[in-house]
NUMIBA-314181 format. One record per residue (C-alpha): residue number from 1; residue in one letter; z, x, y. Coordinates in nm, 3 decimals, padded with zeros to 5 digits. Example, Ala and Ser with C-alpha at 12.3 -4.5 7.8 and 13.67 -1.06 7.14 Angstrom:
<nodes>
<node resi="1" resn="A" c3="00.780" c1="01.230" c2="-00.450"/>
<node resi="2" resn="S" c3="00.714" c1="01.367" c2="-00.106"/>
</nodes>
This chain:
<nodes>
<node resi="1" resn="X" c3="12.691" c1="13.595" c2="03.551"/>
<node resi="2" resn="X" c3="12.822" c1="13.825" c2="03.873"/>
<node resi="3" resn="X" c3="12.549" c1="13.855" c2="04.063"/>
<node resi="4" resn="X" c3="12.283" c1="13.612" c2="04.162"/>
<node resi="5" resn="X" c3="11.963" c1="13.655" c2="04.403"/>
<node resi="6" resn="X" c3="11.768" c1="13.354" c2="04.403"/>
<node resi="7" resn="X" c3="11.845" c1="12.965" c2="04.478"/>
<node resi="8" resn="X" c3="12.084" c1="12.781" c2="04.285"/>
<node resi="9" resn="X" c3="11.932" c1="12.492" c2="04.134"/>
<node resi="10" resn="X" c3="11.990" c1="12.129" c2="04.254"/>
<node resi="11" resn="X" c3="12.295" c1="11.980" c2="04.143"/>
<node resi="12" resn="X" c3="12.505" c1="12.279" c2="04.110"/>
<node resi="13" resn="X" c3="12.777" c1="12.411" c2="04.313"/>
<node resi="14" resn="X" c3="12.627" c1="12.709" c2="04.537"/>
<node resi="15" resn="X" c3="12.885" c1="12.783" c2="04.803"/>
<node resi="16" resn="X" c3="13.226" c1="12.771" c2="04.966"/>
<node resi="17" resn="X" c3="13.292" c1="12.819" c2="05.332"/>
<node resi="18" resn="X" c3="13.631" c1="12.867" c2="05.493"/>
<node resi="19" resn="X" c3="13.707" c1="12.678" c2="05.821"/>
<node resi="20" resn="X" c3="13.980" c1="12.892" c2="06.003"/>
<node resi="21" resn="X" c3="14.119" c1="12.978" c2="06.369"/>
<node resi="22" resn="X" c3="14.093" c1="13.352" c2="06.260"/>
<node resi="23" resn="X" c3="13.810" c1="13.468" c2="06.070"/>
<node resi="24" resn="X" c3="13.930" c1="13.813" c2="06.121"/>
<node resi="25" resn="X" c3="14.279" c1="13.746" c2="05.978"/>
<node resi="26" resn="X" c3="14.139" c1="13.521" c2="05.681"/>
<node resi="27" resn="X" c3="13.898" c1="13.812" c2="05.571"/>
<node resi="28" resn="X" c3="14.232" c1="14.053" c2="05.633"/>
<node resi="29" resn="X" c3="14.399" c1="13.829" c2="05.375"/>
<node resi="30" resn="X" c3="14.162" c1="13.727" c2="05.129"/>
<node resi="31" resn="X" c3="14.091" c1="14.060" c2="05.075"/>
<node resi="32" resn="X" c3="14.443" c1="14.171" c2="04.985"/>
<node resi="33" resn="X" c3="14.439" c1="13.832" c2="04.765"/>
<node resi="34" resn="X" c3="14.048" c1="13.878" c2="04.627"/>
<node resi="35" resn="X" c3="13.923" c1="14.200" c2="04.694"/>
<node resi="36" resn="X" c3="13.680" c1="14.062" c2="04.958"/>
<node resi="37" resn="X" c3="13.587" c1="14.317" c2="05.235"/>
<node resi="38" resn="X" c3="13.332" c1="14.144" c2="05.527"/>
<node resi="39" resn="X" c3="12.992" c1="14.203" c2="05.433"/>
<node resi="40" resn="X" c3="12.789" c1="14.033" c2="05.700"/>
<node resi="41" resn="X" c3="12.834" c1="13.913" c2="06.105"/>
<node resi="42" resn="X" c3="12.736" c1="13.562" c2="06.274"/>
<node resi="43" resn="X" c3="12.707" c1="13.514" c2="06.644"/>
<node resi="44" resn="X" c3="12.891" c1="13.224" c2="06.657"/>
<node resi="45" resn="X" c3="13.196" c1="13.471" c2="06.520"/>
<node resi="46" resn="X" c3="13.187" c1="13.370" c2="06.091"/>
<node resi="47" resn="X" c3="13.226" c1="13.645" c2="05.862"/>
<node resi="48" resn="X" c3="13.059" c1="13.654" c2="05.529"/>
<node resi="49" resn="X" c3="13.335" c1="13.798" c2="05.326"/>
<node resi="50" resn="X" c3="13.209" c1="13.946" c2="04.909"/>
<node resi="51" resn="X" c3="13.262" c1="14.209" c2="04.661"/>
<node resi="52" resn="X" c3="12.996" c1="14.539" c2="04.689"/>
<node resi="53" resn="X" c3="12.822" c1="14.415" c2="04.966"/>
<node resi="54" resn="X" c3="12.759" c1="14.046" c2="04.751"/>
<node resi="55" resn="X" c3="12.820" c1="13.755" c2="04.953"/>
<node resi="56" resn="X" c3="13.129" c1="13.546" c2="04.751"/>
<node resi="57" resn="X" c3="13.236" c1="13.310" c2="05.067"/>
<node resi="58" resn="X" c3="13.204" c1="13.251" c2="05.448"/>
<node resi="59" resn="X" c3="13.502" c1="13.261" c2="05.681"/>
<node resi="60" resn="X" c3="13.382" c1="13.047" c2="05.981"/>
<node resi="61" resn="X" c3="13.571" c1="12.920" c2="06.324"/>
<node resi="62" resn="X" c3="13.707" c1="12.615" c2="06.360"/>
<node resi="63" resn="X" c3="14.032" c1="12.441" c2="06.484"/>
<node resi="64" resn="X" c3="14.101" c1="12.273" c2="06.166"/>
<node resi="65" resn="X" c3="14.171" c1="12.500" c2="05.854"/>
<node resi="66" resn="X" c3="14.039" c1="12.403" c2="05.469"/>
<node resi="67" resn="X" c3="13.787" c1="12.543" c2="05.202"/>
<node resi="68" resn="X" c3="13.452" c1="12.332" c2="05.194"/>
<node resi="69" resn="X" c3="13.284" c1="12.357" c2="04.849"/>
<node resi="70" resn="X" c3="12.869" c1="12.265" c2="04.904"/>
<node resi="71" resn="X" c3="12.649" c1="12.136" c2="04.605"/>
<node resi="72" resn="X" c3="12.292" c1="12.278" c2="04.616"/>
<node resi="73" resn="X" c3="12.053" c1="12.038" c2="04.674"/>
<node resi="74" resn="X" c3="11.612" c1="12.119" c2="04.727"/>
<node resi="75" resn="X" c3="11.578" c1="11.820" c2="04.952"/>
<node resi="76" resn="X" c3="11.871" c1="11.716" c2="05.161"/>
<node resi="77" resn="X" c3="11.721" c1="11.461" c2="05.326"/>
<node resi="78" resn="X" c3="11.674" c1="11.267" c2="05.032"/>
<node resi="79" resn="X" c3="11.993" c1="11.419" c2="04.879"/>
<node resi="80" resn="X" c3="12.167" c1="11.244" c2="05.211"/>
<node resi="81" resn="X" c3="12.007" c1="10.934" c2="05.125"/>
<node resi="82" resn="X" c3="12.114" c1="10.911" c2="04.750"/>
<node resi="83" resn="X" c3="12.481" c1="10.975" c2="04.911"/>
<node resi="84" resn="X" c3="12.439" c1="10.678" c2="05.143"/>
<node resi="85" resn="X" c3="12.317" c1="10.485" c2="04.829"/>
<node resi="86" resn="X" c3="12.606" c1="10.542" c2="04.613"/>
<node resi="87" resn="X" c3="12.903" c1="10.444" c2="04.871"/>
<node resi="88" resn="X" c3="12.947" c1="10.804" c2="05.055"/>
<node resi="89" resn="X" c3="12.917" c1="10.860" c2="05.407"/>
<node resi="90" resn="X" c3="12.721" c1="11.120" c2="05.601"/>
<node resi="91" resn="X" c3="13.001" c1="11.367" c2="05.879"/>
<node resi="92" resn="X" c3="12.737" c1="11.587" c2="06.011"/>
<node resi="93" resn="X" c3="12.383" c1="11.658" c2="05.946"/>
<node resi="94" resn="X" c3="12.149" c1="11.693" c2="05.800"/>
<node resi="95" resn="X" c3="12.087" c1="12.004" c2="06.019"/>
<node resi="96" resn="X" c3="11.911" c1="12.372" c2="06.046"/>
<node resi="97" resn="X" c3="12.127" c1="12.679" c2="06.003"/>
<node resi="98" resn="X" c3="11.882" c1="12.920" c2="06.130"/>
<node resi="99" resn="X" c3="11.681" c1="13.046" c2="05.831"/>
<node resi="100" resn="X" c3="11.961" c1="13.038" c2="05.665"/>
<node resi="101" resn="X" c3="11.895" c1="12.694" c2="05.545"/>
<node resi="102" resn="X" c3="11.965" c1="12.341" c2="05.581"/>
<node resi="103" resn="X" c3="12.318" c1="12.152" c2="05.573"/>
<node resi="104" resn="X" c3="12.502" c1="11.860" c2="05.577"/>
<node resi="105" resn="X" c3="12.909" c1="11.740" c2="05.506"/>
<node resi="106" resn="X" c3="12.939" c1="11.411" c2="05.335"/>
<node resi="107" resn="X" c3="13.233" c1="11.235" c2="05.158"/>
<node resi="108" resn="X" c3="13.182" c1="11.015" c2="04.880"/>
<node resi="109" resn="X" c3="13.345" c1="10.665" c2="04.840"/>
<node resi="110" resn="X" c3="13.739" c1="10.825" c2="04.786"/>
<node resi="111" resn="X" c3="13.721" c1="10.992" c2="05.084"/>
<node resi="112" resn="X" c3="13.672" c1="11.332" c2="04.931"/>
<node resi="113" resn="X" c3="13.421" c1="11.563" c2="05.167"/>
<node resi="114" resn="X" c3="13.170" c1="11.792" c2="05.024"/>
<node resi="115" resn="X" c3="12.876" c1="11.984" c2="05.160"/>
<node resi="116" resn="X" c3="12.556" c1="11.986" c2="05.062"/>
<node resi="117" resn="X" c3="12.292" c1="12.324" c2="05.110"/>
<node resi="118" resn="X" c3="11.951" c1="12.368" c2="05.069"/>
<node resi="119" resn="X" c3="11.857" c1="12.710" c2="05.027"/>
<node resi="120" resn="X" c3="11.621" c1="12.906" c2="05.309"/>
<node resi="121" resn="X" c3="11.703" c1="13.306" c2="05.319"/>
<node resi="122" resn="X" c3="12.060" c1="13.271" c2="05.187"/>
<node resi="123" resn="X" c3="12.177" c1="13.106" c2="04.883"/>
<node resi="124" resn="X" c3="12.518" c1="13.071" c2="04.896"/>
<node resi="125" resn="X" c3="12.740" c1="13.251" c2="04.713"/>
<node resi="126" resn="X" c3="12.532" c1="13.562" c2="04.492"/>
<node resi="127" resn="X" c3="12.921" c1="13.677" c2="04.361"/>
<node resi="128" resn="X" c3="13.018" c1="13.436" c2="04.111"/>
<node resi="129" resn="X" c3="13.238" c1="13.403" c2="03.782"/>
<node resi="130" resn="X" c3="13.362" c1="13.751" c2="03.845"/>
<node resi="131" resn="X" c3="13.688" c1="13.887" c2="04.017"/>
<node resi="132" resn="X" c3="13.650" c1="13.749" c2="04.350"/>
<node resi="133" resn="X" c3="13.372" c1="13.522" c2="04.263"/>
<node resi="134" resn="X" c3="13.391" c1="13.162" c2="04.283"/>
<node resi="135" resn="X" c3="13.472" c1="13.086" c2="03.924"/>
<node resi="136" resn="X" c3="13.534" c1="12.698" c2="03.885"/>
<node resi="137" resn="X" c3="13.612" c1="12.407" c2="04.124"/>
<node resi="138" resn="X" c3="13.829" c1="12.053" c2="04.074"/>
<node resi="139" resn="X" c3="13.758" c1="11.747" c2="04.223"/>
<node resi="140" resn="X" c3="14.123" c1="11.587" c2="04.271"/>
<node resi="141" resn="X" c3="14.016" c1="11.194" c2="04.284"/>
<node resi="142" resn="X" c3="14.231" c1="10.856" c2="04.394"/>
<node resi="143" resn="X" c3="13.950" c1="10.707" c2="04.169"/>
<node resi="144" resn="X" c3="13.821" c1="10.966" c2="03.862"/>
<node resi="145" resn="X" c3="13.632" c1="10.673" c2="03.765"/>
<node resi="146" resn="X" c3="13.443" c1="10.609" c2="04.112"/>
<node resi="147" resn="X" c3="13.422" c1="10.902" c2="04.195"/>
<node resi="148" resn="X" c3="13.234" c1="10.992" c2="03.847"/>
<node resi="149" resn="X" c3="12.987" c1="10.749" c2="03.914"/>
<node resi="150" resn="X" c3="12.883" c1="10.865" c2="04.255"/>
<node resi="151" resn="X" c3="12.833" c1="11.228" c2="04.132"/>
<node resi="152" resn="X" c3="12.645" c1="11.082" c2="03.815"/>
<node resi="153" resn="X" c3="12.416" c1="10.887" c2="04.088"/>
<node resi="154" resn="X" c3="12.356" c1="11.160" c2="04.371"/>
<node resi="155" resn="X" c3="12.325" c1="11.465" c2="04.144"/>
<node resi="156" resn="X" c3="12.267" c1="11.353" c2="03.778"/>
<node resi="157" resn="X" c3="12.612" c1="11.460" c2="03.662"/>
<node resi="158" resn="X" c3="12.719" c1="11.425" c2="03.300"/>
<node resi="159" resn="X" c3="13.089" c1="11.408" c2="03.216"/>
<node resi="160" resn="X" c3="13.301" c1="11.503" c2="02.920"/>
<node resi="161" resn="X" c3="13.628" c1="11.337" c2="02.887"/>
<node resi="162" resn="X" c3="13.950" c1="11.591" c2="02.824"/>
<node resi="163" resn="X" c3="14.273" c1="11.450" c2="02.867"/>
<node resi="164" resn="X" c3="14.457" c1="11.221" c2="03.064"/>
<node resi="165" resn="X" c3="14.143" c1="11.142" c2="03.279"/>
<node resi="166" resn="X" c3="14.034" c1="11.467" c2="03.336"/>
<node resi="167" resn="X" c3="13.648" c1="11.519" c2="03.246"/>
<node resi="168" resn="X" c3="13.443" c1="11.787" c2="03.251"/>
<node resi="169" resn="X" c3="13.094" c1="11.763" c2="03.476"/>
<node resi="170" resn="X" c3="12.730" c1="11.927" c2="03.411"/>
<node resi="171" resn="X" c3="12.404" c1="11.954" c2="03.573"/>
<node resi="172" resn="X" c3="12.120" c1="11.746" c2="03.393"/>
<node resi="173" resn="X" c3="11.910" c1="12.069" c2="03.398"/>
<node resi="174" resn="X" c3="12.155" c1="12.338" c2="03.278"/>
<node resi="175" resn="X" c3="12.411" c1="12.149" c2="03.045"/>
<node resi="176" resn="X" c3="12.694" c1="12.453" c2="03.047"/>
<node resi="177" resn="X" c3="12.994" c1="12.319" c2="03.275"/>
<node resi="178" resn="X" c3="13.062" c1="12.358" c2="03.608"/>
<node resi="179" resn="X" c3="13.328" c1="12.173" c2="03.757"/>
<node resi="180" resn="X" c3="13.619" c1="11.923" c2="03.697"/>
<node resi="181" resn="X" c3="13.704" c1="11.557" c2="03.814"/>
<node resi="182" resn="X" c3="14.079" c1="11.417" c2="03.739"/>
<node resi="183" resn="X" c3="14.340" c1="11.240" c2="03.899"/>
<node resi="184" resn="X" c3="14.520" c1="11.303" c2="04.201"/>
<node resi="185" resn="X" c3="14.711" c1="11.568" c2="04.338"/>
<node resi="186" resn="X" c3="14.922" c1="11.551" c2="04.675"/>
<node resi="187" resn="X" c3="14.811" c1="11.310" c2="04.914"/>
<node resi="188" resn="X" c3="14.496" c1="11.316" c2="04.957"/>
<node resi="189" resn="X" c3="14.139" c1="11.353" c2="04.756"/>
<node resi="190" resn="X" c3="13.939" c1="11.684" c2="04.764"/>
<node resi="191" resn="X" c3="13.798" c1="11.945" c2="04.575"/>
<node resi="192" resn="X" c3="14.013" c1="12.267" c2="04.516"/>
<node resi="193" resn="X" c3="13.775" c1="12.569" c2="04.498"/>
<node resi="194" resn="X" c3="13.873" c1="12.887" c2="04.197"/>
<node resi="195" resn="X" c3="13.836" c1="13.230" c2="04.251"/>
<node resi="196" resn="X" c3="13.856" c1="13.487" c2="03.954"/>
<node resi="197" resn="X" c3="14.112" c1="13.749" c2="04.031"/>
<node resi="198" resn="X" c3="14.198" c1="14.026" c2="03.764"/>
<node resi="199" resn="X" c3="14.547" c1="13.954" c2="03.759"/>
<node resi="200" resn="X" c3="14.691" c1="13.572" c2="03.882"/>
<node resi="201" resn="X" c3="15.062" c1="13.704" c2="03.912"/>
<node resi="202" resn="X" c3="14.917" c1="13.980" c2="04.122"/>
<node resi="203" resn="X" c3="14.699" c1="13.780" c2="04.343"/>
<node resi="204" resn="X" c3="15.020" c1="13.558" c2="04.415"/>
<node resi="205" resn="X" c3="15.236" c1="13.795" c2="04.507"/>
<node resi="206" resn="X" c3="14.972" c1="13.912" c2="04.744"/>
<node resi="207" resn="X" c3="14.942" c1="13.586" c2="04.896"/>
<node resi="208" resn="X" c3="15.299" c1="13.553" c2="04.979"/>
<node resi="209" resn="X" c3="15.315" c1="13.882" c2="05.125"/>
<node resi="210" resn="X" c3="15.035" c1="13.774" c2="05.347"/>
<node resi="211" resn="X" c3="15.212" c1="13.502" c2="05.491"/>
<node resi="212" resn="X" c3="15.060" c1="13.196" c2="05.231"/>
<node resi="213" resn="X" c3="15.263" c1="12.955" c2="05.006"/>
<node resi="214" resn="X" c3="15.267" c1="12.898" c2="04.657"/>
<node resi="215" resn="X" c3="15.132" c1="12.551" c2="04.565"/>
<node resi="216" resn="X" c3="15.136" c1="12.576" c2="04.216"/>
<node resi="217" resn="X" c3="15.330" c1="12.841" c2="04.008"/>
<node resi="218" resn="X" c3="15.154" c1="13.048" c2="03.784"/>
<node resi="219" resn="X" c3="15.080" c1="12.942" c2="03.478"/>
<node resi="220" resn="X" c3="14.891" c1="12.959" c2="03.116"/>
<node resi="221" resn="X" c3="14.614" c1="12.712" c2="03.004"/>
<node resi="222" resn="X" c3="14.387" c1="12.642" c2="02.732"/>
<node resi="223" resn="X" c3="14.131" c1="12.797" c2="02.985"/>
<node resi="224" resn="X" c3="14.337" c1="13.080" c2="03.122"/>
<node resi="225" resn="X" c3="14.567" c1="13.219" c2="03.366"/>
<node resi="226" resn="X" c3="14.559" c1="13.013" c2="03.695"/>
<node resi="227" resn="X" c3="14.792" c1="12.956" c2="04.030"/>
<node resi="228" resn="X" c3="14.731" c1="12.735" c2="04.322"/>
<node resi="229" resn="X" c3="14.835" c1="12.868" c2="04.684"/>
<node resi="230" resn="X" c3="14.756" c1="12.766" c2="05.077"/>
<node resi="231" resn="X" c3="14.668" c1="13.080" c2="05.272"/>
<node resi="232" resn="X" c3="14.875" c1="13.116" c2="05.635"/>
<node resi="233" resn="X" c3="14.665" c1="12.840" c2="05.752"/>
<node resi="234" resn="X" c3="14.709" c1="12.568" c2="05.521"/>
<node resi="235" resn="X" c3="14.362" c1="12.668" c2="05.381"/>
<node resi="236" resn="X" c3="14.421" c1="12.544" c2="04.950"/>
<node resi="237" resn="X" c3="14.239" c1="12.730" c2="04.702"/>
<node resi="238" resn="X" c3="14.329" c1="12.832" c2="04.321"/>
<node resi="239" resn="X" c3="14.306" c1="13.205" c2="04.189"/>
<node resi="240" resn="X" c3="14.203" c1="13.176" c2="03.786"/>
<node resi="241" resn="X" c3="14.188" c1="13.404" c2="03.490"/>
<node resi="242" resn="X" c3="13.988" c1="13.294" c2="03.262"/>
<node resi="243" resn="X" c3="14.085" c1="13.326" c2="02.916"/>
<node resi="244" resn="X" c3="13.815" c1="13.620" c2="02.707"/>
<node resi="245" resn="X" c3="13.529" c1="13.501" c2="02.568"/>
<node resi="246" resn="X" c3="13.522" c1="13.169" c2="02.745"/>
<node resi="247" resn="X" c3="13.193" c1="13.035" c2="02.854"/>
<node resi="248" resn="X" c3="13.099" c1="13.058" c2="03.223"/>
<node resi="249" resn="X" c3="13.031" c1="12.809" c2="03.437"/>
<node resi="250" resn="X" c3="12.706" c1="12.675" c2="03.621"/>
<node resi="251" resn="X" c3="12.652" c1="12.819" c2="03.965"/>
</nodes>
């Protein structure tokens, strides 16, 4: 899948939005990094940044930089509740975007923070699991096994064990994978968003020239190619090559 029109269906990772001092700068660097030119204005001064005009990410204001991966959701007021329910905590919202749709930021029980979007004109991302799509997304986890069981309980999440606690999760509804949950890495729990570049090497060196850091080098998997860096901001994200012929993921 590259391009998608209508709603992502509950359950399944729709979005990622950029909080950054400099939308402006952000879009000048994730498009040397992704390919992303800006495709669409806010008042309040985000950017929604894509490939051909497709929205693949937002770039919005804010004092504090980071990536913020949001899980579709067709009733967020009850979605809220089931993350109340399981041990997670509400940080603002539920709330109107416009027409846009609705929104909320929650953590669940480890501390890790995750929005939530229900769909009214825009759906998120409609570039996906394409060179400068959001292609795949990690949950790093102080507790896999916790954390597991509040996904399971707020969105219906299945999980496939890999290796060394790292397990694969689906949606209930459309069993094809689209995300990870594993132990651990740096300080502090949080989910590390994947974009698909063409070339990871590439994509790297264009993110040091930019003024980013390197994170993790690049380096082969049994899934592909895949490097994680911190834009000028301190803003994490991986860039990812998947290997040919590998199945997509859920959007």
């Amino acid at each position: 899948m590259t391009l998608r029109t209508h709603p992502w269906p509950a359950g399944v990772p729709a979005r990622a939005d950029l909080a950054t001092d400099d939308p402006g700068a952000a879009a000048t660097f994730y498009g040397a990094v992704l390919g992303w030119t800006v495709v669409g204005h806010h008042p309040d001064g985000s950017l929604l940044l894509g490939v051909d005009g497709a929205v693949a990410a937002e770039a919005g204001p804010a004092t504090t930089s980071g990536w913020t991966l949001s899980i579709a959701t067709t009733d967020l007021d009850a979605t809220v509740a089931a993350v109340t329910a399981a041990g997670g905590s509400v940080l603002s919202g539920p709330g109107d975007v416009d027409d846009a749709g609705r929104s909320a930021v929650v953590a669940d029980p480890t501390g890790a923070v995750v929005g939530l979007w229900e769909a009214g004109t825009r759906i998120g991302a409609s570039w996906v699991n394409a060179p400068g799509g959001l292609n795949w997304e990690d949950l790093r986890s102080s507790d896999p096994a916790l954390s597991r069981e509040f996904y399971a309980a707020v969105f219906g999440w299945t999980f496939r064990e890999l290796f060394d606690g790292y397990a694969i999760a689906a949606n209930v509804d459309a069993p094809h994978p689209i995300g990870g949950v594993g132990p651990l890495w740096g300080s502090a729990p949080g989910w590390l968003v994947y974009f698909g570049v063409p070339d990871v090497d590439a994509a790297v060196r264009a993110a040091l020239a930019g003024g980013g850091e390197v994170v993790h080098a690049a380096h082969d998997s049994d899934f592909g190619r895949m490097a994680q860096v911190r834009d000028p901001w301190g803003a994490g994200f991986a860039v990812f090559t998947p290997l040919p012929g590998a199945p997509q993921p859920d959007r």
